[in-house]
PAPA-953318 format. One record per residue (C-alpha): residue in one letter; x, y, z. Coordinates in steps of 0.02 Angstrom, whole numbers, plus 32768, in hexadecimal, padded with zeros to 4 digits. Example, Ala and Ser with C-alpha at 12.3 -4.5 7.8 and 13.67 -1.06 7.14 Angstrom:
2
A82677F1F8186 S82AC7FCB8165 
END
This chain:
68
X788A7CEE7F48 X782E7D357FEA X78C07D89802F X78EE7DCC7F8D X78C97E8D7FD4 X791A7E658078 X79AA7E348015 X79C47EC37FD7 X799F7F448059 X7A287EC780A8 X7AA47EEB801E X7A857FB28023 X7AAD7FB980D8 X7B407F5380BC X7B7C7FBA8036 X7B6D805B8095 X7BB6800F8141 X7C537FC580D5 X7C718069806D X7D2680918083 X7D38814C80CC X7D4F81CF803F X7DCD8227800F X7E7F81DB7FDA X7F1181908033 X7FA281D37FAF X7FE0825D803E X7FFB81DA80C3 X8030814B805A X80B481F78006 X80F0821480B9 X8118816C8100 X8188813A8059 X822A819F8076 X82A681298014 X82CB81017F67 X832080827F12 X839380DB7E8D X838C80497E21 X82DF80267E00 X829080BE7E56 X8232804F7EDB X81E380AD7F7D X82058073800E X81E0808E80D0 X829280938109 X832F804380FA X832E7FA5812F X82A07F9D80B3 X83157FC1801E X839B7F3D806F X83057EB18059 X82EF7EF67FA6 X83A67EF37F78 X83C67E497FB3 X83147E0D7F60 X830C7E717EBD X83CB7EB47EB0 X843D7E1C7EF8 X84DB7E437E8A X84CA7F0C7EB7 X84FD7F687F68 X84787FB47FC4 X84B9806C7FEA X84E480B58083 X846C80CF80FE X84AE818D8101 X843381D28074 
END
């Protein structure tokens, strides 16, 4: 193992180059959902989200109005 150092002065950097930025996401990801489904209390983006997860997850129920 010669480069057994360089390996992990390699690994450090890495680690510090990939770190994710601090801090949370909750607010944004809390903004951008703006529907619900009222049967199983899903969030979704918008409403042709909720039609997709009707037809997929509720096929015998009626999605509601877009009107909400």
């Amino acid at each position: 193992m010669t480069r057994g150092k360089q390996k992990i002065e390699a690994q450090k950097r890495n680690a510090e180059k990939n770190q994710k930025a601090k801090g949370s996401q909750f607010e944004a990801r809390a903004v951008a959902l703006k529907v619900t489904c009222p049967i199983c209390k899903v969030q979704l983006a918008n409403q042709n989200q909720l039609g997709d997860h009707y037809s997929s997850k509720h096929p015998k129920e009626k999605p509601p109005s877009d009107s909400s």
